[in-house]
C-alpha positions in Angstrom: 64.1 -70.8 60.7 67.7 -69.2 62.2 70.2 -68.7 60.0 73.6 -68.2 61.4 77.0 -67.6 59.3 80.5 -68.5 60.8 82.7 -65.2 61.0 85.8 -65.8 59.7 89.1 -63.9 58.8 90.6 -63.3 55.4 93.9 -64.3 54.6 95.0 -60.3 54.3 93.4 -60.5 57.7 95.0 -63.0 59.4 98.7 -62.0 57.5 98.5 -58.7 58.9 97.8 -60.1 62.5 101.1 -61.9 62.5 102.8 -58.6 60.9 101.7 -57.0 63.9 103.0 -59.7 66.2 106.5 -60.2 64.6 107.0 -56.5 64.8 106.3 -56.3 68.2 108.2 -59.3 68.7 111.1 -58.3 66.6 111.1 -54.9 69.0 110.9 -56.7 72.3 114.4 -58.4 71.0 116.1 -55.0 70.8 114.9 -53.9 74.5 117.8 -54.3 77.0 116.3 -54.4 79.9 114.8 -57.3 81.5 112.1 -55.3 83.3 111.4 -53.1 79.8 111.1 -56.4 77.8 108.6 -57.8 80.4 106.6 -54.5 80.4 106.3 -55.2 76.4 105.4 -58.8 76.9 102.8 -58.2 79.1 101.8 -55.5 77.0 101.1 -58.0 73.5 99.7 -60.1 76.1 97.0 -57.6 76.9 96.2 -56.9 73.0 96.1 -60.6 72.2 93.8 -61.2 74.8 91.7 -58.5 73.9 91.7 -60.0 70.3 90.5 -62.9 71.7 87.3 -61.6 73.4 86.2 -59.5 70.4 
């Protein structure tokens, strides 16, 4: 018989994901730039993504 367990997150876990976002967010805000604040999207993009395939 196979026993298989759910992997799941923490609370600390999943509060310190969406730290991590709203900083990044909150320093996309400050850029100027147009081009600099789609270089940063696309970058959180890219780590979200990843985040999503582990």
């Amino acid at each position: 018989m196979e026993v298989m367990q759910d992997m799941g997150m923490t609370d600390s876990q999943y509060k310190s994901m969406r730290r991590r976002d709203k900083k990044e967010l909150e320093r996309i805000l400050e850029v100027k730039t147009a081009e600099e604040k789609d270089k940063l999207i696309k970058e959180m993009l890219e780590i979200i993504q990843q985040d999503l395939e582990d």
